[in-house]
C-alpha positions in Angstrom: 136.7 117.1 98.8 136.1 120.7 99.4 135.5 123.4 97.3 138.3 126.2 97.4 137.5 129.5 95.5 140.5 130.9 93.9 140.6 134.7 93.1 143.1 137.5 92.5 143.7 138.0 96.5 145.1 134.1 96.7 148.7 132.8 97.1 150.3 131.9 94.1 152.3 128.9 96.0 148.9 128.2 97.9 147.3 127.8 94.3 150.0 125.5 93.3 150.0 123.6 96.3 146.4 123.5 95.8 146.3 121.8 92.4 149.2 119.8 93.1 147.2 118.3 96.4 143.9 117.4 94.1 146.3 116.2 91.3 147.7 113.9 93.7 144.1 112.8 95.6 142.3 110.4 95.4 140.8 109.5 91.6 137.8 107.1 90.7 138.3 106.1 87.0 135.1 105.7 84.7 135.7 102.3 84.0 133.0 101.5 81.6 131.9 103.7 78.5 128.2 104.3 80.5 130.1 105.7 83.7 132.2 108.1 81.3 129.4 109.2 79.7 127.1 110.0 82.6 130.5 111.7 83.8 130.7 113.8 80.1 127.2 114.3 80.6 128.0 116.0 84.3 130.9 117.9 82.7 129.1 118.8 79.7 126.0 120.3 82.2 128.6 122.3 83.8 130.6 123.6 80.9 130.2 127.3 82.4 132.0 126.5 85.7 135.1 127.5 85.0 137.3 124.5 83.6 140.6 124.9 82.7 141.8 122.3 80.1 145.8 121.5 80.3 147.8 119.4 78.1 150.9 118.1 79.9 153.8 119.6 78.4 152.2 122.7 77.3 152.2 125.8 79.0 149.3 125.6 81.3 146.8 128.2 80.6 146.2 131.2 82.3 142.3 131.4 82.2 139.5 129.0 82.2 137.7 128.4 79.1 134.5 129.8 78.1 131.5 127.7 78.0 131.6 126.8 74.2 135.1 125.9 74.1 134.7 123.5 76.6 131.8 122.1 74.7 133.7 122.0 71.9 136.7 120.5 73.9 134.7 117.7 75.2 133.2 116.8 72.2 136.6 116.4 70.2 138.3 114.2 73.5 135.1 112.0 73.4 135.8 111.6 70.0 139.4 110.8 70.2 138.9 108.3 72.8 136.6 106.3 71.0 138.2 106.3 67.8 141.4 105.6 69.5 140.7 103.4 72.4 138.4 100.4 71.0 137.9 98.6 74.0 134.9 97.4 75.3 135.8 99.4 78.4 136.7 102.9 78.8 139.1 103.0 82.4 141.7 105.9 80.9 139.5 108.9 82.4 139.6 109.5 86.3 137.7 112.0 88.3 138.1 113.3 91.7 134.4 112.6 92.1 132.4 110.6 90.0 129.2 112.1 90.6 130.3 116.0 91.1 134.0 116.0 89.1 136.1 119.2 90.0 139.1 117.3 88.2 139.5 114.8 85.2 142.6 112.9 84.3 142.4 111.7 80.9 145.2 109.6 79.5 146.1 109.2 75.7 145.2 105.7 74.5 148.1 106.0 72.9 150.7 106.7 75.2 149.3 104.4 78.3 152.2 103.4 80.1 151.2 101.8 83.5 148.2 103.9 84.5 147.9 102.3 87.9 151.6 102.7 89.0 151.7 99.2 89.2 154.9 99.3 87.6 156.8 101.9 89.5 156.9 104.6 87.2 154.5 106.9 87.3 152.4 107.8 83.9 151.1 111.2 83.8 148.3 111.9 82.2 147.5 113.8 78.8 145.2 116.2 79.4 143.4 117.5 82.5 140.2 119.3 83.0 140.6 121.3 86.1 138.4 124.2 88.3 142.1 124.9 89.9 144.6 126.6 87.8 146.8 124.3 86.8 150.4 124.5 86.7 153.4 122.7 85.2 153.5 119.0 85.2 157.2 117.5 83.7 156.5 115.1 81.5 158.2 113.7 78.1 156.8 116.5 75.2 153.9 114.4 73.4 154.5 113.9 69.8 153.9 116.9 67.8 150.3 115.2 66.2 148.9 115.6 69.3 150.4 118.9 69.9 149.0 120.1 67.1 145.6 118.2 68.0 145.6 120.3 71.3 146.4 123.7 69.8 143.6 123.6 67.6 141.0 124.1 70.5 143.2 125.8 72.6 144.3 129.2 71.6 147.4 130.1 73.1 
């Protein structure tokens, strides 16, 4: 996958059609809890690069988040996941590219649905770590726990 600078001078549609394009690409999950963590270490080492963090069924934001916050950020979703998703495999977090992510998919243990689409109906994820802007997903609101879970690192 390429890397597409986006700035003031771009196409808004072009933007969206961007994000929508890598949202629907081609995703390699981290199946095991050693392949998310060398990907957590990867997004950790590049915490300055501009990541936007969206929750489906928020607003999505308008700015990428500054370095700490998306320290902070990954710290508390790392946390979540394993408190919440006690397998002895991880396979809810999907990147773009394993090695050099540019976007995460992280799905609520929670709320799983069929992940794969092996089902037919399509289960968006939760939350989405992005160097595009994102924009609106449609998905059913999350309940307000994890709303409120959200909110608290990311100041609207």
């Amino acid at each position: 996958m390429s890397t597409t600078t986006i700035g003031a001078g771009n196409d808004p549609g072009q933007v969206n059609g961007l994000f929508l394009q890598a949202f629907d690409g081609r995703f390699t999950a981290a199946l095991r809890w050693a392949q998310f963590e060398a990907l957590w270490g990867r997004l950790h080492a590049d915490a300055a690069g501009g990541w936007y963090a969206y929750a489906v069924g928020e607003m999505p934001p308008p700015a990428p988040l500054e370095a700490d916050d998306m320290e902070t950020l990954l710290g508390e979703l790392e946390a979540l996941l394993r408190r919440e998703h006690q397998e002895d495999y991880c396979g809810i977090v999907y990147a773009d590219h394993l090695q050099s992510p540019g976007f995460v998919k992280i799905y609520d243990p929670n709320n799983l649905g069929s992940v794969c689409g092996s089902s037919g109906a399509r289960t968006l994820p939760a939350w989405i770590l992005s160097k595009l802007p994102p924009v609106e997903l449609q998905a059913i609101t999350p309940p307000a726990g994890r709303r409120r879970w959200w909110r608290r690192f990311i100041r609207g």
